[in-house]
C-alpha positions in Angstrom: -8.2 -5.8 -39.3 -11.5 -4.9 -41.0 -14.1 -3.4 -38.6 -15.8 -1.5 -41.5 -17.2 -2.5 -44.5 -20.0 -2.3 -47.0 -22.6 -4.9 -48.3 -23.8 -5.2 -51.4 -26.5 -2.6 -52.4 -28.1 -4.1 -55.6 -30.4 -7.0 -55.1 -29.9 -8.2 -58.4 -26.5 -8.1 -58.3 -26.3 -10.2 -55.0 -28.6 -12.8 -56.7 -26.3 -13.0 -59.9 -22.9 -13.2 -58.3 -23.7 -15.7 -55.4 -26.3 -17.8 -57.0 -28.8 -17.4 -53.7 -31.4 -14.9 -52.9 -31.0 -12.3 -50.6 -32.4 -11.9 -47.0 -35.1 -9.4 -46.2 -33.8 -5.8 -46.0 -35.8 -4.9 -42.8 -33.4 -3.8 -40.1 -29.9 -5.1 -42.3 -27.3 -2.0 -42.9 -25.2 -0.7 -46.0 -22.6 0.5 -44.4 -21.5 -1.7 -41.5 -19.7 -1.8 -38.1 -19.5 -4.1 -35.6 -22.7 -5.0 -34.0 -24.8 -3.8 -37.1 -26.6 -6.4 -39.0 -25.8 -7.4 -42.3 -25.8 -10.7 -44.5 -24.3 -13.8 -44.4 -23.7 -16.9 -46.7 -24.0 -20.5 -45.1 -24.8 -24.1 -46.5 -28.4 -24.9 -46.1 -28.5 -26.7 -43.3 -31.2 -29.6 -45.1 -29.1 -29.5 -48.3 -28.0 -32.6 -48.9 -31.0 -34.8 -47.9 -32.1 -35.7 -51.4 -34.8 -32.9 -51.8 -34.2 -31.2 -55.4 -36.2 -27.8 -53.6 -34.0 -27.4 -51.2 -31.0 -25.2 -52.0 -27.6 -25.5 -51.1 -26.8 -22.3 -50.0 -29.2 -19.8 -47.8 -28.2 -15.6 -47.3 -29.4 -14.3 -43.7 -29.1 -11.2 -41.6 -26.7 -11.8 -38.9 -24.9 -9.4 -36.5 -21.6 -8.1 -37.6 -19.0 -9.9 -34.8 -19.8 -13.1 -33.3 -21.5 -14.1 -30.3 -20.4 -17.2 -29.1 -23.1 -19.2 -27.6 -22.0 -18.5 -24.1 -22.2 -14.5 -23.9 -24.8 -13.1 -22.0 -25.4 -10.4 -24.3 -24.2 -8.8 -28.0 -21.6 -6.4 -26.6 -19.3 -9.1 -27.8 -20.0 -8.4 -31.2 -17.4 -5.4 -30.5 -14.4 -7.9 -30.6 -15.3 -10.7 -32.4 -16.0 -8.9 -35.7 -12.9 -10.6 -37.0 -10.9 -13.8 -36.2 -7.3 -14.6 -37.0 -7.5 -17.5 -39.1 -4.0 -19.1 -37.4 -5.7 -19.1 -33.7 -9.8 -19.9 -34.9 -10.0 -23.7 -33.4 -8.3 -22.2 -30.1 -9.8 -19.0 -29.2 -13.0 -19.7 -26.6 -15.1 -16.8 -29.2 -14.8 -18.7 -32.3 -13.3 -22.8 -31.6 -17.2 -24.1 -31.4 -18.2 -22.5 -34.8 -15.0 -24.1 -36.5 -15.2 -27.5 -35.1 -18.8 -27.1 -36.2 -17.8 -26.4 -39.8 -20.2 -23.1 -39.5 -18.2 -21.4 -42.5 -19.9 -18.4 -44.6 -19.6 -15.8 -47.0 -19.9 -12.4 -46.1 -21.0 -10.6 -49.5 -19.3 -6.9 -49.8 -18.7 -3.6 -52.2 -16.0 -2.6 -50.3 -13.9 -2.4 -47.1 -12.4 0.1 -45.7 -9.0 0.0 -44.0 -6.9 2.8 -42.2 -3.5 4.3 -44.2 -1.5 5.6 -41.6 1.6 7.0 -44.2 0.6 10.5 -43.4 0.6 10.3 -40.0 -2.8 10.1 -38.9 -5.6 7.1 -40.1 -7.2 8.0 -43.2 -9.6 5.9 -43.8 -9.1 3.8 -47.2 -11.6 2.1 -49.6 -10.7 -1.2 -50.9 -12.8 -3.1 -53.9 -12.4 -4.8 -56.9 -10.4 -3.7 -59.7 -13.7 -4.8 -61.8 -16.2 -3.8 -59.3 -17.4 -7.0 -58.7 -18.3 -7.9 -55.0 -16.2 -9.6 -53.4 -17.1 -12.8 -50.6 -15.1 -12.9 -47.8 -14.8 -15.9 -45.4 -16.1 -16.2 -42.1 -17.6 -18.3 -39.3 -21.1 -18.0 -38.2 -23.1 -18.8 -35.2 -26.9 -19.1 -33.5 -27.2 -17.5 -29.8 -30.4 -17.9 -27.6 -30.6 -14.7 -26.1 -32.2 -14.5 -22.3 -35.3 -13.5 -23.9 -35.4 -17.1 -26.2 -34.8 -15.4 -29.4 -32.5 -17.0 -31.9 -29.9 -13.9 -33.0 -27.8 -15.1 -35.9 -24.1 -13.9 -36.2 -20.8 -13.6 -38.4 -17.0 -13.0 -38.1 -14.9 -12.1 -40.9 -11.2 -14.6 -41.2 -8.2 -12.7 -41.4 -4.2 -13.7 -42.6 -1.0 -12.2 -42.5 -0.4 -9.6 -45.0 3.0 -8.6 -44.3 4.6 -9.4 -47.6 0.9 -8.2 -49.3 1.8 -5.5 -52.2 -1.2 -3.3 -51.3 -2.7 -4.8 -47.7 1.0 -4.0 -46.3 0.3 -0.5 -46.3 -2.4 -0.2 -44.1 -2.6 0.0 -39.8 0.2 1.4 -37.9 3.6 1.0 -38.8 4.7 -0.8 -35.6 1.4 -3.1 -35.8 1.1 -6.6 -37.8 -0.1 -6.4 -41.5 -3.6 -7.9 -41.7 -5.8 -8.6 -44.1 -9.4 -10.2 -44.6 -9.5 -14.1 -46.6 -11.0 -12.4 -50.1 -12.5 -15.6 -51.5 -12.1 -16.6 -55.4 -15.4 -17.1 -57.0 -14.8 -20.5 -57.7 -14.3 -21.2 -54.0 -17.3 -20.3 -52.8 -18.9 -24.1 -53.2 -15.8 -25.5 -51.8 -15.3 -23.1 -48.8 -18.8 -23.6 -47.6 -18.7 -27.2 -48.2 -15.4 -28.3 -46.6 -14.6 -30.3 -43.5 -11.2 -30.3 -43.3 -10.1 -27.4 -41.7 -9.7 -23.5 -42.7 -5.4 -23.3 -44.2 -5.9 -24.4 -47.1 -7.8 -21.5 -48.0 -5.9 -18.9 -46.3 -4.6 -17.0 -49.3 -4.2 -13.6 -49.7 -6.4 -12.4 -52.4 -3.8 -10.8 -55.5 -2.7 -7.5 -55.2 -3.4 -6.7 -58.9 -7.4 -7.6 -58.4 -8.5 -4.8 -55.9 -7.8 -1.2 -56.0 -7.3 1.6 -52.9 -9.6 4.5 -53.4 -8.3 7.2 -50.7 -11.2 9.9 -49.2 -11.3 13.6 -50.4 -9.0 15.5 -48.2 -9.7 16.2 -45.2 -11.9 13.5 -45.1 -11.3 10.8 -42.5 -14.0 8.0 -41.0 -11.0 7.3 -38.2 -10.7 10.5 -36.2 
């Protein structure tokens, strides 16, 4: 499961690969962990109502693990940074975001994974063979804080990677091969747009199209 990950750094390169502007820098991280804020992807939520100025897609900052609209505070944030695609329209953190369609895009450079082959977790960058960023699928999801402020926040959906060439080799031996839902590019419209559900796009991303990039020795973000 991904609890670490970076965001895109380039501006530009944001704009160009998902076709939307993104949010204000003030206060968003780089390099992110759960609880930091970062950017999301959602549908606009006026797209749609026959305005040609509205756009269909909107990037905001949003905290990195999802605060259901129940919590009393963003501690959650801690254990709701990802959500098993298989259990999302049971579990009490994330049902109300997926029966409320609230699907995003998390934009990143790179996530980073821990290879436990050695015998200890050495923590493992993971991008694109072509170093193009990669969108990842997630849920989203608005919580009035007791204060009355509106705190946006994201989850990142994850599969089964057990039979993955690459993803297999990361996390414990004894635990379950996971992986986050790496997006296609040409999914993006479809993923954000779609009512029906989450399986269809539960795929794991091909082995051949990202690349493990291991630390320096002695060199671990784990331990």
């Amino acid at each position: 499961m991904c609890s670490h990950y970076q965001a895109l750094k380039e501006r530009e390169k944001f704009l160009r690969h998902f076709d939307v502007a993104p949010p204000p820098e003030e206060g968003a991280k780089l390099d992110l962990w759960p609880g930091y804020l970062g950017p999301f992807i959602r549908s606009h939520p006026h797209a749609g109502v026959g305005d040609g100025a509205v756009p269909a897609t909107e990037a905001l900052n949003g905290l990195f693990g999802l605060v259901p609209h129940w919590a009393t505070d963003t501690k959650i944030t801690k254990s709701t940074y990802n959500c098993r695609s298989e259990t999302a329209a049971e579990k009490p953190s994330f049902r109300d975001a997926y029966k409320r369609n609230q699907r995003c895009i998390i934009p990143a450079d790179a996530f980073f994974e821990p290879d436990w082959r050695s015998g200890k977790a050495i923590a493992t960058r993971i991008e694109h063979t072509g170093g193009q960023p990669m969108g990842i699928a997630g849920l989203w999801s608005a919580w009035k804080s007791p204060r009355g402020e509106w705190v946006f926040s994201y989850t990142m959906l994850t599969l089964n990677a057990d039979a993955h060439p690459l993803m297999n080799q990361f996390h414990k031996p004894t635990d379950e091969k996971r992986m986050v839902a790496i997006l296609p590019v040409a999914h993006y419209k479809d993923w954000l747009a779609c009512k029906a559900g989450i399986p269809e796009f539960m795929r794991p991303y091909p082995a051949e199209n990202l690349v493990a990039v291991a630390p320096p020795a002695n060199n671990s973000l784990f331990t």
